[in-house]
DRENDO-1510 file (C-alpha; in Angstrom, 1 decimal, always signed):
<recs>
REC; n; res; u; v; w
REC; 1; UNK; +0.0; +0.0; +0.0 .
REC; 2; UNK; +0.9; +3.2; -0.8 .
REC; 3; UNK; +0.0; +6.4; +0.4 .
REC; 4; UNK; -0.3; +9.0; -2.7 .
REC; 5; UNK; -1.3; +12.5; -1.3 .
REC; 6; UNK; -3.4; +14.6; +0.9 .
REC; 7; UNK; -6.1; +16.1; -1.3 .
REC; 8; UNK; -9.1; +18.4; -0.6 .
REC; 9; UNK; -12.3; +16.5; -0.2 .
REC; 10; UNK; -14.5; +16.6; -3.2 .
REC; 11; UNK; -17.8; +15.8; -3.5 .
REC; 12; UNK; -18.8; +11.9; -3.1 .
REC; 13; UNK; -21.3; +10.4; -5.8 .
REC; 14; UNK; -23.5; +7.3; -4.2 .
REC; 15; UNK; -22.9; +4.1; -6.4 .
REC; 16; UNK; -26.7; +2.9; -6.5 .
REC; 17; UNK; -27.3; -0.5; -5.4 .
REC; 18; UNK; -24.0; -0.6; -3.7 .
REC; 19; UNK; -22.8; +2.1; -1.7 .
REC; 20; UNK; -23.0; +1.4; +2.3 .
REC; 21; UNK; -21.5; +3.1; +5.3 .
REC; 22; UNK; -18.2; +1.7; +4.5 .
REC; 23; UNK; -18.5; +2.1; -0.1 .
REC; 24; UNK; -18.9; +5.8; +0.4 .
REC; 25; UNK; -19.2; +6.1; -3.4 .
REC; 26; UNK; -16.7; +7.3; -6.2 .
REC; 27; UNK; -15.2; +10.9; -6.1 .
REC; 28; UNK; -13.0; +12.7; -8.8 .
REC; 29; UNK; -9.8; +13.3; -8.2 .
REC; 30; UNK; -6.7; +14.0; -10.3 .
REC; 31; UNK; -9.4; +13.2; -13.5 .
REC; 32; UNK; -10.1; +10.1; -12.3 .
REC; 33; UNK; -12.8; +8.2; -10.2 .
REC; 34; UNK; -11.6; +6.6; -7.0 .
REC; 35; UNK; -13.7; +4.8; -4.8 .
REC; 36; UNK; -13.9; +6.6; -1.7 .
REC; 37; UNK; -14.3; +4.3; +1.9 .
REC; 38; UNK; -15.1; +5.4; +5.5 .
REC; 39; UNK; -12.5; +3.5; +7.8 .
REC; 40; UNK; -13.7; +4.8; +10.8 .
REC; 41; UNK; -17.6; +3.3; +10.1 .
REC; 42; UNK; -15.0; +0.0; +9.0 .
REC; 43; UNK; -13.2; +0.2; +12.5 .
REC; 44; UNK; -16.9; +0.8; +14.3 .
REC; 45; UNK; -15.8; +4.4; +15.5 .
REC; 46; UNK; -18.8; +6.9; +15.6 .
REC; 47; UNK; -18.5; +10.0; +14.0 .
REC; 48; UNK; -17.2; +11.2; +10.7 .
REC; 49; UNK; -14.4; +12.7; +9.3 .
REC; 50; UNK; -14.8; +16.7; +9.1 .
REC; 51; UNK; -14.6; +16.5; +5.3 .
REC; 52; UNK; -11.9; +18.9; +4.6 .
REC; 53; UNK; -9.3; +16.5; +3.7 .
REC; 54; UNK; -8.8; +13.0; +2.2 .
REC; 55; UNK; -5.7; +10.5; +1.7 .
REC; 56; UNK; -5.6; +9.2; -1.7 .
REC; 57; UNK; -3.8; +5.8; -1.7 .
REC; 58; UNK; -3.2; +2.9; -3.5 .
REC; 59; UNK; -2.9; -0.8; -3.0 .
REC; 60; UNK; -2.3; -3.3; -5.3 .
REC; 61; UNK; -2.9; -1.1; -8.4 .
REC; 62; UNK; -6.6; +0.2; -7.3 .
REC; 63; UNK; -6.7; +3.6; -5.5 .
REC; 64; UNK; -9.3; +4.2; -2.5 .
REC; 65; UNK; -9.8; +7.8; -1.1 .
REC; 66; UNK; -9.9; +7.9; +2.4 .
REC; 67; UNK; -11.8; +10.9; +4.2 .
REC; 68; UNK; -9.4; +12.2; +7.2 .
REC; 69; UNK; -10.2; +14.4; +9.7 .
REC; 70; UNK; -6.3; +15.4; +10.0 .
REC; 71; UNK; -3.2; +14.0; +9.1 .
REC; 72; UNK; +0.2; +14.3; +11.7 .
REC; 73; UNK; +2.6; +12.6; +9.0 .
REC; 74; UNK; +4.3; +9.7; +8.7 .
REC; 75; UNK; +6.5; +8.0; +11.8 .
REC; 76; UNK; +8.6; +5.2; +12.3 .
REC; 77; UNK; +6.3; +3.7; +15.6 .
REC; 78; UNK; +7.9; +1.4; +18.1 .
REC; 79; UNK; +5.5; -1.5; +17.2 .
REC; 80; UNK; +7.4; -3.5; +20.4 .
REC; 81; UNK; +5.2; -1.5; +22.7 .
REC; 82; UNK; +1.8; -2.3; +20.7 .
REC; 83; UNK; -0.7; -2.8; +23.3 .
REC; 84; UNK; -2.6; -5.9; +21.4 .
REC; 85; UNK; -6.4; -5.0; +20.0 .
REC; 86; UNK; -9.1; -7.9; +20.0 .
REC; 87; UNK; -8.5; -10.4; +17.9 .
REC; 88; UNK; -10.4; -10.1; +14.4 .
REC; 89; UNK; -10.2; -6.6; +14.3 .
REC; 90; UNK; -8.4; -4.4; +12.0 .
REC; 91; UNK; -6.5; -2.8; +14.5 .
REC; 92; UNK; -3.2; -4.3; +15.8 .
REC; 93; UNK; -3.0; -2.4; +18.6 .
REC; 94; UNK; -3.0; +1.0; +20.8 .
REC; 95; UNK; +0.6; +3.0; +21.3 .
REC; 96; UNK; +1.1; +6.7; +23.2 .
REC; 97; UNK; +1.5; +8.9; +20.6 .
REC; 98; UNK; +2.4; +13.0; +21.8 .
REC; 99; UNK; +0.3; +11.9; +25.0 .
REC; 100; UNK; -2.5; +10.1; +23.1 .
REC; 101; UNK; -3.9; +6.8; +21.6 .
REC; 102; UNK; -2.9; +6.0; +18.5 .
REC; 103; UNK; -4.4; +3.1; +16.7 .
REC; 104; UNK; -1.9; +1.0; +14.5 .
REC; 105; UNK; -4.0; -0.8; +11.6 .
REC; 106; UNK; -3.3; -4.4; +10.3 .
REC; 107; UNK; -3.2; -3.2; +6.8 .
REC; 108; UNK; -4.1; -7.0; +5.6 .
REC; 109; UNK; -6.8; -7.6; +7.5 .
REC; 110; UNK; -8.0; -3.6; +6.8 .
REC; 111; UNK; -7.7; -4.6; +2.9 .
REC; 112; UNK; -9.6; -7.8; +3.2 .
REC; 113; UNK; -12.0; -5.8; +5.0 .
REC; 114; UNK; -12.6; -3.2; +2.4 .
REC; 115; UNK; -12.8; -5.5; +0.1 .
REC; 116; UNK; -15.1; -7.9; +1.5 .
REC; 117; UNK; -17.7; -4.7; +2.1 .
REC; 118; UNK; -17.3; -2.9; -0.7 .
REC; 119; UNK; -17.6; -6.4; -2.8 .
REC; 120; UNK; -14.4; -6.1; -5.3 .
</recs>
């Protein structure tokens, strides 16, 4: 996986018949249409992102927009300190991060995930 860019949020276009709280829809970006999932309704966590920015990434060759509400950077995290997550969920564990929670992913089981729900 790749991320690509932070891009403004554009306007999200409802796929009928499929879209669902995790297949957002398709948005244009870059002259393209990407399909754009919610990982927080994926990861069960309530509220939305405040639309003002997305991460545009790719994984093997298919590129997913991913509403944000911010985005710190990248780090190298100490993964040795994970604090485990319960098993079957996306997330592989909790570290501190600046004094906070910071969810670390299991980018495998977050791609089966996606494309389990957004049937692809």
């Amino acid at each position: 996986s790749v991320m690509l860019a932070v891009v403004p949020s554009k306007p999200v276009h409802t796929i009928p018949h499929r879209s669902n709280p995790v297949l957002l829809g398709l948005v244009g970006i870059r002259g393209r249409l990407r399909l754009a999932i919610d990982v927080g309704s994926l990861l069960g966590i309530e509220g939305s992102a405040d639309g003002q920015r997305s991460l545009l990434v790719s994984h093997q060759g298919q590129d997913f927009v991913f509403p944000v509400d911010r985005v710190i950077g990248l780090e190298r995290l100490p993964l040795r300190e994970l604090a485990s997550a319960r098993a079957g969920s996306c997330r592989r564990g909790v570290l501190p991060f600046e004094g906070q929670p910071l969810t670390v992913l299991d980018t495998e089981k977050l791609w089966n995930s996606i494309r389990e729900l957004a049937r692809l």
